[in-house]
Structure formats: structure tokens, C-alpha cells
C-alpha positions in Angstrom: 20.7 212.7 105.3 23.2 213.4 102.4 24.5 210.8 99.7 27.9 212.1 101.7 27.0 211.4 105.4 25.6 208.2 104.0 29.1 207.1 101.9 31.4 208.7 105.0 29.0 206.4 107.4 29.9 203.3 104.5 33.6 204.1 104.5 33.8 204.5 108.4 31.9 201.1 108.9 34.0 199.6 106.1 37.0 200.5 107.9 36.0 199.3 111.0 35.2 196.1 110.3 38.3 195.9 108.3 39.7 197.1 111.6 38.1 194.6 113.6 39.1 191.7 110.8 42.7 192.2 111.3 42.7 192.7 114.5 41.1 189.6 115.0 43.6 188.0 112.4 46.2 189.3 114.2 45.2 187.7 117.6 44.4 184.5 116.0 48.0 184.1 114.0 49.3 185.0 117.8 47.3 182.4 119.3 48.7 180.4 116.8 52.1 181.2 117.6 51.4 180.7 121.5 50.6 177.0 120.8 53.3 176.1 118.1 55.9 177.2 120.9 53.5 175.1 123.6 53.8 172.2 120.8 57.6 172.1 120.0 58.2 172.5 124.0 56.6 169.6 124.2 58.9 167.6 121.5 61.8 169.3 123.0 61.0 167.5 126.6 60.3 164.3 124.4 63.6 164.3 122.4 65.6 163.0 125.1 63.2 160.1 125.9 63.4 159.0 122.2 66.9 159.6 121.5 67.2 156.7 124.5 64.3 154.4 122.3 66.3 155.0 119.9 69.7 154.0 121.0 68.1 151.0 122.6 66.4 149.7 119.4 70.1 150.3 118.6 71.9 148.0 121.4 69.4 145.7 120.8 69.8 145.3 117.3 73.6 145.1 117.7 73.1 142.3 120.5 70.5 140.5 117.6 73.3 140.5 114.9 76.7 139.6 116.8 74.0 136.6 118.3 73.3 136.0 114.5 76.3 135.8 114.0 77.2 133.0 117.2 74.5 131.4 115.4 75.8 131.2 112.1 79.6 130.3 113.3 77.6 127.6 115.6 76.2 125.9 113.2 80.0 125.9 111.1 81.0 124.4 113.4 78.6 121.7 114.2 78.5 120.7 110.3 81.9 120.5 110.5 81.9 118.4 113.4 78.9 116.3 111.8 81.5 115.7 108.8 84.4 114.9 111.2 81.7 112.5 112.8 80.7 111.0 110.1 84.9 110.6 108.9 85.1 108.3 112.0 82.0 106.5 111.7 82.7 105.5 107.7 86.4 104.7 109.0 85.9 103.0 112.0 82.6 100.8 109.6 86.0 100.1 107.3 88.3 98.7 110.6 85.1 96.8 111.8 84.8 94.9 108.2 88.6 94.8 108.1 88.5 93.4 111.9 85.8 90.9 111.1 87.9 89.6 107.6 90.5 89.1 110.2 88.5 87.2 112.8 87.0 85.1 109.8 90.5 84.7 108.0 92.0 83.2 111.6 89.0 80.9 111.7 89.7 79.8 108.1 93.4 78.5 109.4 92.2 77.8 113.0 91.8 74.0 112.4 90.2 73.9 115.7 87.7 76.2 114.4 83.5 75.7 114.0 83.4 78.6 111.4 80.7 76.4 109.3 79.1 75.2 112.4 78.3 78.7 114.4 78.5 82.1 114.4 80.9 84.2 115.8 80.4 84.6 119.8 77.8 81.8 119.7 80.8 78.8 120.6 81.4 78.4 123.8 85.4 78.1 123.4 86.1 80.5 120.7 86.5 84.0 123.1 84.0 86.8 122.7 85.0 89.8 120.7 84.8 92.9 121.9 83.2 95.9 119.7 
């Protein structure tokens, strides 16, 4: 054989398998397509069911603040009633010592009165007291 069969036999071969390569390149970057589509088919199906995760994480979240919120205007309220409470209980401690002066100062001009003797609603005359 001649050095040119031989280097036309090279070349030929060489071409072919370059042939073959992108051939093979070309069917692989198709497969590749083919399953990208496959793929984003699959997230277009699945967009819909997390769009509606989404907008319950939403509602929920919304439902968790405004009930926060309840909360927070709640518990306002309750320390405010707590003060108001505790208004009445400091004012109505005041009438009770004010009441008792009162109950001690009538026994102090009552000369019918045991004041030294007993306590109040321990005699047995003097009327019981209500609270």
C-alpha cells in the first residue's frame, strides 16, 4: 500500500469517527432537551399545587398576626382592668379604715359603750357590722 491510501484511509477514519462523535453529541444534547421539557412539565403541573401552599402559609400567617394582635389588645385591657381593680380595692381599704374610725369614734361618745372591754362584734348588744 501507498503512504496515500494509507493517509486517505487516516483522513476517512478520522472523519468518521468525528462523524460518529457529533452525531452522538447531537443525540445526547437532544436527549437532553427531551427531559428538560419532561422536567419543567412536571413543575408546570406542580405550580398550581404550591401557589395554594403558598397562599395558605399566607392565610395562616394573617389569621396568626390579627390573633397576635387580640392578644396584645387582650392583655391592654386586662392591665387596665387589673389597675381599675386595684383603684377600687386601695379606695374601698381607705372607706373601710375611714368606716372603722367611724365605728370607733361612735363608741368613744357611746357612753353605753364596752370599747376597752371587747372588740368590735364580740358584744352581744353592740349590732354586728356588715363588711
Amino acid at each position: 500500500m501507498s503512504t496515500t491510501i494509507v493517509i486517505v484511509i487516516v483522513i476517512v477514519a478520522v472523519v468518521v469517527v468525528l462523524l460518529v462523535a457529533w452525531l452522538l453529541m447531537r443525540q445526547r444534547r437532544e436527549h437532553q432537551r427531551v427531559e428538560a421539557e419532561g422536567i419543567r412539565s412536571r413543575a408546570a403541573e406542580q405550580e398550581f399545587e404550591v401557589g395554594q401552599r403558598e397562599a395558605r402559609a399566607n392565610e395562616v400567617a394573617a389569621r396568626s398576626r390579627a390573633a397576635k394582635a387580640e392578644g396584645e389588645a387582650k392583655a391592654a385591657q386586662a392591665e387596665q382592668l387589673a389597675q381599675q381593680a386595684q383603684l377600687h380595692r386601695s379606695d374601698a381599704a381607705d372607706s373601710r379604715t375611714e368606716l372603722d374610725k367611724e365605728w370607733e369614734r361612735a363608741d368613744k361618745v357611746d357612753p353605753d359603750s364596752k370599747s376597752g372591754e371587747a372588740q368590735q362584734g364580740a358584744d352581744p348588744e353592740r349590732p354586728l357590722r356588715s363588711p
